[in-house]
N, C-alpha and C positions, 0 to 999 in steps of 0.2 A: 232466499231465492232471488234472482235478478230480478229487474223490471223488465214488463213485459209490454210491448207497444200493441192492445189490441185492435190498433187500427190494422195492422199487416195483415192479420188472417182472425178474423171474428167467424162465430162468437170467442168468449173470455174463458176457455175452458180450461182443464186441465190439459186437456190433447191437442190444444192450440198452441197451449204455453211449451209442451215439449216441442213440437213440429217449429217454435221459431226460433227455439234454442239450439233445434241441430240446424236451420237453415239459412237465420239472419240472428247471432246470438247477438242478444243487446249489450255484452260488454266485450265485445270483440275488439281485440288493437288489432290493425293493422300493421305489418311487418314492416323493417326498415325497407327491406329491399335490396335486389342486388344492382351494383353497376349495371350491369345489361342483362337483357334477359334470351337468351333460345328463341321461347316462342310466349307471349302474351295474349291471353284468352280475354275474349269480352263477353262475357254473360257466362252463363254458368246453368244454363239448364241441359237437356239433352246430349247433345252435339258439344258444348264447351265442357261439360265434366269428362266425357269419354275423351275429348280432345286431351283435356290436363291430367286425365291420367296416365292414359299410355306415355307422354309423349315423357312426365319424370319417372314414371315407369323403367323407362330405355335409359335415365340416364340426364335430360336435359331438363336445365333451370326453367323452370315454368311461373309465370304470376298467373293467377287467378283472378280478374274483377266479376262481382254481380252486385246491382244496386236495390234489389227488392228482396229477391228466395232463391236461394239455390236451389236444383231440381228444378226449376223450369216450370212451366205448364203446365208440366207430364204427371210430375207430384202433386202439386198445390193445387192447381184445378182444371187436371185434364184427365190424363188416361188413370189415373188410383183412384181418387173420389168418384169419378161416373162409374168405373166399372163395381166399386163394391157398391154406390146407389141403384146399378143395374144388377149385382145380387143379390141385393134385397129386397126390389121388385119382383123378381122372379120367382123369390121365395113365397110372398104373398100371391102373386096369381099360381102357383101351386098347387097353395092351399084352395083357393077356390074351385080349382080342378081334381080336386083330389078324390072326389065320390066316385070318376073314373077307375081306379087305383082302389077300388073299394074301401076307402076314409071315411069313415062317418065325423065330419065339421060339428063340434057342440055348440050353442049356444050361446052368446056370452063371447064369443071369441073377441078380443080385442088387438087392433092394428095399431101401432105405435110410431108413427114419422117419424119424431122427436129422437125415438132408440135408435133408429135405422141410422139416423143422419150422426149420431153418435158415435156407434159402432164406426160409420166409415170415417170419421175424424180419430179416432185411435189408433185404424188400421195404417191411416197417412203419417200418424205419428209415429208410428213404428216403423215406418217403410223409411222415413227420412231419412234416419241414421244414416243410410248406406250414399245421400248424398249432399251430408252436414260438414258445414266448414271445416272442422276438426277432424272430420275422416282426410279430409283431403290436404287438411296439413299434417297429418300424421302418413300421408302418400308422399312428402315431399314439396308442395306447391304450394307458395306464395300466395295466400287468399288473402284480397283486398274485398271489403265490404264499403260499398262508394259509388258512387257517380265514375264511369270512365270515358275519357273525350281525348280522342288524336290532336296532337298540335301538331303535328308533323308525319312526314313520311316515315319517322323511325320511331316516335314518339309517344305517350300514351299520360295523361295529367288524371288523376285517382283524388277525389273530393271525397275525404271521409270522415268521421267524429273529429280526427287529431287533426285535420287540417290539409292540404294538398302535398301529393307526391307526385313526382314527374318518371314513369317507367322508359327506360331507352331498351331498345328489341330486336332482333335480328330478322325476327317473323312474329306475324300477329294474326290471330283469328278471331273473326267475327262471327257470333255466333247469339244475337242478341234474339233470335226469334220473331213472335211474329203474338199479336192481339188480337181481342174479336173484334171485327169489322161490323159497326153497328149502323144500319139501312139509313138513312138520308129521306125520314117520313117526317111531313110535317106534324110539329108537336110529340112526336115520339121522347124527344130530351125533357120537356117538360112534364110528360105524363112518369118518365123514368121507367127504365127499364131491366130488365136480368142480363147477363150474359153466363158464359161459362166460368170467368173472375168471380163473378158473384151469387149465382145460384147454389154452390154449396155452403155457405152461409146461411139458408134458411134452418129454421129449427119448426116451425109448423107449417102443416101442408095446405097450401094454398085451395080455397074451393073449388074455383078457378083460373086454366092459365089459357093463356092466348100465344103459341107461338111463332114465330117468324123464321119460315125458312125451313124446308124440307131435306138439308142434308144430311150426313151423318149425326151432325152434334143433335142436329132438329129431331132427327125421328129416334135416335136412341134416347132423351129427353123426354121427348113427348110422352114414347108409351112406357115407361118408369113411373111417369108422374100420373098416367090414366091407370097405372095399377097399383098407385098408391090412393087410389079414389080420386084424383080429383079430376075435372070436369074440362077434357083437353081440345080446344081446336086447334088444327096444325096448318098454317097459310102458308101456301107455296106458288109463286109464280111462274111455273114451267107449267106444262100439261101433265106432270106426274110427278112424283117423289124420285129423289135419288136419281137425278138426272143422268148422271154420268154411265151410269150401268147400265146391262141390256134391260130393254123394257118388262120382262115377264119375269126375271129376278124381282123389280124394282114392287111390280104386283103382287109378288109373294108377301115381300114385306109390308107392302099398303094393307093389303089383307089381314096380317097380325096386328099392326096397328089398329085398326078397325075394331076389332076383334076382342080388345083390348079397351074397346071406348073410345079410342080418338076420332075423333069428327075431322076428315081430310077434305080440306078444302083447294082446290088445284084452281088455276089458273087466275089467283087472285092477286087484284092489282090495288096494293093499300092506299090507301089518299089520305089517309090524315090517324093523328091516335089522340086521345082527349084522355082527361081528365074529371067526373062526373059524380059528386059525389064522392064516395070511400070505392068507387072503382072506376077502372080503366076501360074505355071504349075503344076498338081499332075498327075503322072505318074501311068497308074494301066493296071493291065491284068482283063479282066472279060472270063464270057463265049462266048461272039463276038470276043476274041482275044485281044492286046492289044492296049491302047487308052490313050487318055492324058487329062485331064480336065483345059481350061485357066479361072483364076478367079481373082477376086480383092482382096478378101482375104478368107482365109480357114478359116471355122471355127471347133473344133475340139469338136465332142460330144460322145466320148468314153468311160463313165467311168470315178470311181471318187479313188480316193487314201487317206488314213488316213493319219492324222495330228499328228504323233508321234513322228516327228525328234525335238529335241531340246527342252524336258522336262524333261531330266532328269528321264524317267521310269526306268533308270538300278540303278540309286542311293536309288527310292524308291523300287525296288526288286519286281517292275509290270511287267508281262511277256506283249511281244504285238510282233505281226508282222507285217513288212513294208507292206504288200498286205491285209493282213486281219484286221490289228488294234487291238488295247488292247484285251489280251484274259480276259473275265471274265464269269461268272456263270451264271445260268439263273437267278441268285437272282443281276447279275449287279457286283458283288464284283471280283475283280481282287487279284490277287496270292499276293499281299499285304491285307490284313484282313481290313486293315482302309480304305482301297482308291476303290473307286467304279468306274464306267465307265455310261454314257449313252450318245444314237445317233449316229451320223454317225461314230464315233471314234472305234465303237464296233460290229454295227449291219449290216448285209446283209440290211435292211429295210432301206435305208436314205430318210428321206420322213420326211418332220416338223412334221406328225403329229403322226410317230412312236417315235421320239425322244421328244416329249411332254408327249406320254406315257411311254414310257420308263423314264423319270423324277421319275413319279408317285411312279413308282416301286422302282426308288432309292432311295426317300425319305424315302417310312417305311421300308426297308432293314436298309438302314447305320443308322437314326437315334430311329428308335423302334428297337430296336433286338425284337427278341422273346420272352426272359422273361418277357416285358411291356405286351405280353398279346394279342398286335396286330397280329401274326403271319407273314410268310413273303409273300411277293408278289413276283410273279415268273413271266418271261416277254413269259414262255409258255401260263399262262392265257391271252398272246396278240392276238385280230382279229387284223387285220390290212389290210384295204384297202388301193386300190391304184388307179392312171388316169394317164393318157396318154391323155395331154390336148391337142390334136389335133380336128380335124373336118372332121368326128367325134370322140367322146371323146372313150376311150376304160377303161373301169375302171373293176377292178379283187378284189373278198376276197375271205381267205380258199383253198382251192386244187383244181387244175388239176384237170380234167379225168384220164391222167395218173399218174398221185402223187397218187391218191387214189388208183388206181389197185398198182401203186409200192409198196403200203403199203397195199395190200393186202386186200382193201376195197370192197366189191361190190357194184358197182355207176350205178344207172341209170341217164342217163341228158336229159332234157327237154328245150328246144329251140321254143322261139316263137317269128317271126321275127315282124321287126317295122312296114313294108310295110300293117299288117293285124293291126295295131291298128289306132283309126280314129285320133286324135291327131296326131300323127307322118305325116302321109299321109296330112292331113290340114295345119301343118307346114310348108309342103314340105323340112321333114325333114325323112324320110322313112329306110335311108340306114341305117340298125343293127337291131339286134337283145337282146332279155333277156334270159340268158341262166343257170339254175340251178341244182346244180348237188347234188345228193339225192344218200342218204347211202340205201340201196335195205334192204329192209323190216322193217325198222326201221323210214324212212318219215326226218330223220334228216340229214337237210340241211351242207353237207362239203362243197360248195361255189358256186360262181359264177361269171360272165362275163357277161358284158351290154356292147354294143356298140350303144352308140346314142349321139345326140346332146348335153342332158344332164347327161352322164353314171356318171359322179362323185357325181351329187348332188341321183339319183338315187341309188346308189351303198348302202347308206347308211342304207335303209329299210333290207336290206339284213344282211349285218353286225349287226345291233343291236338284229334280229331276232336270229343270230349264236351266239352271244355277252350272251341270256339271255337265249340259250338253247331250244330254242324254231323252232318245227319242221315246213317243209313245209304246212301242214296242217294249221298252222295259218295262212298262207299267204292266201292260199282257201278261209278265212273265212274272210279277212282283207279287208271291202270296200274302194276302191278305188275313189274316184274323176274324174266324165268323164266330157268330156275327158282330159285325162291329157298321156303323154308318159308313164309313170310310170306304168302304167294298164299294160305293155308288161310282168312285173312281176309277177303279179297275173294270165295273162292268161298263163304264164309259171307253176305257179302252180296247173292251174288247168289243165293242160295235165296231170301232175301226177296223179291226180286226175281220168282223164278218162281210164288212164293207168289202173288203179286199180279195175277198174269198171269193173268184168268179166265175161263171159258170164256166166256163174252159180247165177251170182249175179241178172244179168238180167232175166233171166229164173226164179227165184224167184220169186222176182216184179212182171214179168208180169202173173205167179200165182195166184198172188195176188190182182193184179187190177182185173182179173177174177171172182173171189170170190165176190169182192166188188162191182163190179157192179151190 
């Protein structure tokens, strides 16, 4: 068997040593290389795999750099480990629920962290294959495993086991992503803390956690970790969770959290974290005054920061900022003409499946210009949904209520809670709503808000509807599946529908039946 480096991805298992064999294999050579390349990829998570495949897919010589795992964040410690750590939470608050569902729970039951966190380091190892080095040089493409850093405008210098290579390139994408953004509290570094890199490395469950930061990563974390027992405060500096979505979504989910054991702490302002003992202290002021939180370890879900330091963008004459990342165009191309950007490294949107499409758009930008005929792709023609994979889920496309008044839209919204749909209620899944927000006199759908059990896999009938142009009206007319959750959307459409319906309208009709009879 190779050597396996378990500082990359601890612990030392069996399902560690596969997951770094398909994504940083330790005896990898890197390729001689060609004269020049088409188009040269820098990172290789999300956004740079789909980038380097299509693009030797089509035809054109591609290099590949990544310096740490291939797969990105998405694999190794983002969207595969949290979401199977969040079915296996789920699984266990189930079982506690399950006397509902007439369960009779024995005895003796025993919960096992240690299996759960196993199970999802297999599940990762298996999922890698699909984006391990070796797939992708069996795609065709040039993987270098290395350091990569521009010396130039055309340029790309790859530091790896055998020593430096220098890539020349016709077009280059940047594609390096983006880290968690860890809070600037005093003594926080010294007390040490979790982030997303490194919470799936625990192997026993903490008795105690203390977290930072109510957004997505915070609150799908949080309550995992309160239905795995252990004992969770959740500090948020806003006056509520889940700042960005509408307030009574954001309640639903505060709710489940709660629900669940989390202790939600709002409008807490941290002043310091210590070290105390064999635990950790976070010091904060709320609106009861101030207070202290003891915990085993903090984990820190605040926000994420781009991956810019240490490529050499001032040699290739790319503008970027340390807070916002690479600046580029809605066509993707950065203040260098050759070198493009997409995913987390560029976009407000960091989500796998904005930076999948955002790929898309980089491909016929850098490698069709316009003259071929294709025209360009702009990452304004992106919908892009989103989830908040809590319980329950909160999933959002398109505008605000108030995004559309701030742009001076007139929006009627239509809200039709779960509790009235029979699926939901039979579930004993009730709590949320489907909520769609309609351009006033025009029926065309600017976005919306599900909050349900399943809002993410939901979410999607809506987007594709916005996606193809296509107004609320067709939702009226699109039979549904009973029972199914889903139905909350369609009877959302058809409130508009009754909206519309006005008394002159009725007054006609019933003219009419008049007549007819």
């Amino acid at each position: 068997m190779t050597r396996h480096d378990e500082s990359l991805m601890p612990p030392d298992d069996e399902a560690n040593r596969q997951l770094v064999e398909n994504v940083h294999p330790p005896d990898w050579v890197n390729p001689d290389g060609a004269a020049r390349y088409n188009l040269v990829v820098l990172g290789a998570g999300t956004a740079g795999l789909v980038t380097a495949a299509i693009a030797a897919g089509i035809g054109a010589r591609v290099a590949l750099i990544e310096r740490h795992l291939m797969g990105g964040d998405c694999l190794n410690v983002g969207c595969v480990p949290s979401k199977a750590l969040i079915r296996a939470a789920r699984a266990w608050a189930d079982v506690g629920r399950a006397a509902a569902f007439g369960v009779q729970v024995l005895e003796g039951l025993k919960n096992d962290f240690g299996a759960a966190m196993a199970r999802m380091r297999q599940l990762r190892a298996r999922l890698s294959k699909m984006d391990s080095a070796q797939r992708f040089a069996g795609l065709g493409v040039d993987v270098f495993i290395g350091e990569g850093r521009f010396t130039g405008v055309d340029t790309i210098e790859v530091t790896g086991r055998a020593g430096r290579r220098t890539l020349r390139f016709a077009r280059a994408a940047v594609c390096t992503g983006a880290r968690p953004a860890v809070p600037a509290i005093p003594g926080l570094e010294q007390a040490g803390c979790l982030t997303n890199e490194t919470v799936f490395t625990l192997t026993e469950l903490p008795a105690r956690l203390a977290v930072i930061g109510a957004g997505p990563i915070g609150c799908e974390l949080a309550q995992s970790f309160a239905r795995f027992g252990s004992r969770v405060t959740l500090l948020e500096q806003a006056g509520r969770i889940l700042a960005r979505e509408d307030a009574d979504a954001a309640a639903l989910v505060q709710a489940g959290l709660e629900r669940d054991g989390v202790t939600v702490v709002l409008n807490a302002r941290i002043s310091q974290a210590e070290v105390r003992g064999r635990e950790k202290l976070v010091r904060y002021a709320a609106d009861a005054g101030k207070a202290e939180v003891a915990a085993d370890h903090i984990l820190a879900g605040a926000g994420r920061a781009p991956n810019v330091e240490g490529l050499g963008l001032e040699e290739a004459g790319v503008e970027y900022d340390r807070k916002q990342g690479v600046t580029v165009t809605d066509r993707l191309q950065t203040s260098n003409p050759r070198i493009y950007a997409a995913g987390d490294i560029c976009s407000a949107f960091k989500f796998t499946h904005a930076a999948d499409a955002m790929a898309q758009v980089l491909i016929q930008n850098a490698l069709f210009p316009h003259p071929l005929g294709l025209g360009h792709a702009s990452t304004k023609s992106l919908i892009i949904p989103w989830c908040t994979y809590t319980q329950p889920e909160l999933a959002h496309v398109g505008l605000y209520e108030s995004e559309a008044a701030d742009r001076g839209l007139a929006v009627e919204t239509f809200t039709y809670k779960l509790d009235e749909v029979d699926r939901a209620v039979l579930d004993g899944e009730e709590e949320g709503f489907a909520r769609l927000h309609v351009r006033k006199g025009t029926g065309q759908l600017l976005g919306a808000t599900i909050v349900a059990a399943h809002a993410g896999e939901m979410i999607g009938e809506v987007t594709a509807l916005m996606q193809a142009g296509k107004g609320v009206d067709t939702l009226t007319r699109t039979i549904h599946p009973y029972p199914t959750q889903a139905e909350a959307i369609k009877k959302a459409a058809v409130l508009w529908r009754k909206a519309h319906f006005t008394p002159r309208m009725k007054s006609l009709l019933s003219t009419y039946f008049t007549w007819t009879r």
